[in-house]
N, C-alpha and C positions, 0 to 999 in steps of 0.2 A: 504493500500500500504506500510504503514512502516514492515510490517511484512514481507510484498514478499520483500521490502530493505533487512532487516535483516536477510531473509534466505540466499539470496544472497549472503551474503558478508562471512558468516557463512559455506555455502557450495559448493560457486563455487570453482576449485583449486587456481583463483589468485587472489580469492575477500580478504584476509588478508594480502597478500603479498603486494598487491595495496594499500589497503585504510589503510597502518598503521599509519597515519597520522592522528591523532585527525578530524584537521579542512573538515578530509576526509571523515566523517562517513556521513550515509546517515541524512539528515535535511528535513525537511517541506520542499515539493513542492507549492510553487505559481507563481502566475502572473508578483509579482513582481522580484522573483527570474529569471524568464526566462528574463524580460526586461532588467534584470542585463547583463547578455549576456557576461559575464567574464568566468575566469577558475571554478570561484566557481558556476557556474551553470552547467557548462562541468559537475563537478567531481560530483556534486549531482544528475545528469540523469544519471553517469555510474554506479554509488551508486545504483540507485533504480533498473537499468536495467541489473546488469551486470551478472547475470544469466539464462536472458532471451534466449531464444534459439534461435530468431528471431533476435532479436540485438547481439548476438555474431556471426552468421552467415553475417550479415551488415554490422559490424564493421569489419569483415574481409573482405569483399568487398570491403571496402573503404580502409582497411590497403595496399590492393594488387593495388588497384588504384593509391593510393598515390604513392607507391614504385617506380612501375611503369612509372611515372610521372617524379619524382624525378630523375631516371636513365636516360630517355631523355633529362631531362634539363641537365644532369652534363654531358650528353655526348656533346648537344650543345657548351654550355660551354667550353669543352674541346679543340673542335674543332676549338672556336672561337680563344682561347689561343696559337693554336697552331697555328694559323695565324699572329696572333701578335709576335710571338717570330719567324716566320720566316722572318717577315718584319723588327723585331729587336727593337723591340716597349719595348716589355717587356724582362728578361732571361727568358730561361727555367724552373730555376729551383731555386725560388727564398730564403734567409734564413731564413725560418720560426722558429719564436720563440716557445718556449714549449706553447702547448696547454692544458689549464686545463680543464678537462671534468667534466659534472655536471650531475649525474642521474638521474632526471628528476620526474619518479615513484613516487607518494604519495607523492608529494611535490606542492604546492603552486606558483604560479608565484612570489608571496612576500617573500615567504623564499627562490625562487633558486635567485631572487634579492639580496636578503641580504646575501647567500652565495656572491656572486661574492662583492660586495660591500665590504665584510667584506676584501675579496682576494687583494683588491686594495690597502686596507694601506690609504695613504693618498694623493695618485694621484688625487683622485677627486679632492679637495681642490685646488689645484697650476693648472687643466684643462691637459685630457688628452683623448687619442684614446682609445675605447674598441670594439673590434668586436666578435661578436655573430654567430658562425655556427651551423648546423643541420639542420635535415632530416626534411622535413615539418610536420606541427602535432607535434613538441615538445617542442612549447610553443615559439617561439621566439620573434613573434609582439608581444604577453603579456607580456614577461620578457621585450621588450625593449620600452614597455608604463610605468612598475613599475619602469625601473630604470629614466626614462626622469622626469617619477614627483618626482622622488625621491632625485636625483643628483643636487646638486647645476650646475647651466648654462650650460644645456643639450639640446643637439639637436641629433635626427636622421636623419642620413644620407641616404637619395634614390640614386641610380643610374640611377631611371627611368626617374627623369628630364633633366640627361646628354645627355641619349641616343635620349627623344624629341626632345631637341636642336639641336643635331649632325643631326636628321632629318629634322626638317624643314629647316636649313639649305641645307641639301642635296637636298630635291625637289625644293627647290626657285632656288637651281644654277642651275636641268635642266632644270625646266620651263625657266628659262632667258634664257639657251641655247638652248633650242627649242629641247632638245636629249626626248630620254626616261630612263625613270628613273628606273635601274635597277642595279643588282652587277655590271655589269661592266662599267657601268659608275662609279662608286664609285673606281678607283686607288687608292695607297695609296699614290701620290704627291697631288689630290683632299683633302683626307679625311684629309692628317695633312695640307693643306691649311683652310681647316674647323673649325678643332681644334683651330687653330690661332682666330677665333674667338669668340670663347669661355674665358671668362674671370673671374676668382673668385674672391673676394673680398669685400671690405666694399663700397656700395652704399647706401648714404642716413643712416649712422649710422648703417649698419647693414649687416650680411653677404647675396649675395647673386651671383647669375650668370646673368653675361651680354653676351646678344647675340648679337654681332655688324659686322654685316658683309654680304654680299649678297642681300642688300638693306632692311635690320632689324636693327634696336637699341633697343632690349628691354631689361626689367630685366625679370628673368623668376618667380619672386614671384610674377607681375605683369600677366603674361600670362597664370601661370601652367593651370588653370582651363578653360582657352579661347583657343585662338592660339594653345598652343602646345595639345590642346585633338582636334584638328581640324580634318575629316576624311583624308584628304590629308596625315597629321601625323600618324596616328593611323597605318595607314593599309600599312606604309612605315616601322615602326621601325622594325618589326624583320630581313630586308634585311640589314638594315643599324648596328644594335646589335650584329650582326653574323661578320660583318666586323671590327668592333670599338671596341671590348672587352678590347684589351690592351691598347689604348687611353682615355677608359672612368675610367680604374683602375690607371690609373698615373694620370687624372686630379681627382679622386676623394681621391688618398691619399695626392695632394699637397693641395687639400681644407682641408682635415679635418688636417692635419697640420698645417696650418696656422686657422683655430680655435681653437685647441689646443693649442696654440702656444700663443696666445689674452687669454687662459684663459677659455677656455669651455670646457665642454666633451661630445668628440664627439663619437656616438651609430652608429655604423656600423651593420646591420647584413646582412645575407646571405648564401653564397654556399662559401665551402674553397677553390675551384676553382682559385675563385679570391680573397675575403681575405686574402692568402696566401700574398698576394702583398702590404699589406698593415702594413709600419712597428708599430708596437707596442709591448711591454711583455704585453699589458693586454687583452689575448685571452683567448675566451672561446667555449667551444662545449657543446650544449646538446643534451642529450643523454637518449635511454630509453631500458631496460632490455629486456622488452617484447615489440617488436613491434606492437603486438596485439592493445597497448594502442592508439599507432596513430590515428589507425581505430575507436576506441571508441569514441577518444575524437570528431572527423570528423564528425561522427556518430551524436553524440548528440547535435552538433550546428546545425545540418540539423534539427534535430527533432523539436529543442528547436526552428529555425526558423518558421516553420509549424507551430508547435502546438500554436502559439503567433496568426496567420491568423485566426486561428477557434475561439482563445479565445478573438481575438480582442475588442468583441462587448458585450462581456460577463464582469462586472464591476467589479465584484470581486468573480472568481469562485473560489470553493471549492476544498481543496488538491486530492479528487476524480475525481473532473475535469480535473482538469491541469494533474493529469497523465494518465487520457481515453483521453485525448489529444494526450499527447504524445507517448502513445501505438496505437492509432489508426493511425497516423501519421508515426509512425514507421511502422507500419503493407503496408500499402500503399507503402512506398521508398520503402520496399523491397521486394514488390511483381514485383516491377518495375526496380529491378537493375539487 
């Protein structure tokens, strides 16, 4: 199989362009590397596969998937913002700072880490805001686990637990009312009565959200994994997300403010949608040449998930294993997409 790697890289048109990254070249496939489940198992199945006729064909399925994907959420999104700025929640058109782009291609999660790190100077140190945009597939949850273990007193920021919040709040107040629980019971004199109880700060030494209000006192670092995954929750938040967008992007830049502010640095990532909203100079976007790569990289966690199922039971298979694994593995998705 290193030899079908090396033809690969040697004869596809964007196997040099891609892999000119040392730490990029095709390496030993094993068991242990797929359990690594990082960028560097990504880049070593696109390594081995990326002249394959079958996974370039896959990897663009899933490029046009993703794409696709991507364009409905930022129209959601869009939409939701433009709800917000008509109720006056947020401006239209807020003053974004310069955004620094990072190309993404034949680079590491640790080296586009250490670019941006390097970008920062010496914010880190005194605690500050960084937010992270891009297309999905371009590394984002990877660069922003490099830079949290990397960063002195780092935290990433979700906005998923605002918007639980801001729900079960909202079903508790119909259930009390005895209404049904849909957009239009959600006005926006309800929804910023809601927001009122929502609280950030330091409980019990430490940052979190208190939800006090509509017969609830809790903290949500207490609940994330109980109450707010509850079904009553789950299958309410996209009604209540679509309404709340500009309520959850003003309470989530006055929280990472004031951790910042105490001395932390706080990892925002997302859609620019709404980081836009969020002041900082320490913005980044990445970004990638060929979006082919999205698709690849997509591609080869799928695989690299499979092929771990067949080899589970198998203790220490052979580099010829692991990749009749993941060719067979592969052969199956994509007789199926």
């Amino acid at each position: 199989w290193l030899s079908y790697a090396y033809d690969s890289l040697t004869n596809f048109p964007y196997g040099k362009q891609y892999f000119s990254q040392p730490a990029l070249q095709p390496i030993p496939l094993s068991k242990a590397l797929l359990e690594q489940g990082d960028d560097t198992t990504s880049n070593a199945i696109i390594a081995t596969f990326i002249a394959d006729v079958t996974f370039g064909a896959f990897s663009q399925k899933e490029t046009d998937a993703i794409l696709a994907r991507d364009a409905e959420d930022g129209d959601k999104l869009a939409a939701g913002i433009k709800k917000a700025v008509a109720k006056g929640v947020v401006e239209a058109e807020p003053p974004v700072e310069p955004v620094c782009k990072i190309d993404v291609a034949g680079k590491s999660a640790d080296v586009v880490s250490a670019e941006m790190i390097a970008k920062m100077g010496d914010a880190p140190s005194k605690g500050c805001v960084l937010v992270l945009q891009g297309l999905s597939g371009t590394g984002k949850g990877t660069t922003v686990a490099k830079l949290q273990a990397t960063l002195p007193r780092a935290v990433s920021w979700s906005n998923g637990n605002v918007f639980r919040s801001l729900t079960l709040l909202a079903v508790s107040y119909c259930a009390a009312k005895a209404i049904e629980f849909n957009s239009e019971a959600l006005t926006p004199e309800l929804l910023a009565e809601l927001m009122k109880c929502l609280e950030f700060g330091k409980f019990n030494d430490k940052f979190d959200i208190r939800i006090n209000g509509i017969g609830h006192d809790l903290l949500v670092s207490e609940v994330a994994n109980t109450t707010l995954k509850e079904p009553r929750v789950s299958k309410a938040i996209p009604t209540v997300a679509e309404l709340t967008q500009g309520e959850v992007i003003k309470f989530a830049e006055a929280a990472a403010a004031a951790m910042s502010a105490d001395g932390m640095n706080v990892l925002m990532e997302g859609r620019a949608q709404t980081l836009d909203y969020v002041r900082t100079p320490h913005r980044f976007e990445l970004t990638l040449a060929q979006p082919l790569v999205i698709g690849q990289r997509r591609a080869a966690q799928r695989m690299m998930a499979s092929a771990l199922t067949v080899l589970k039971d198998i203790e220490a298979p052979t580099e010829t294993q692991v990749f009749a694994a993941l060719k067979s593995e592969l052969e199956k998705m994509a007789s199926t997409a």
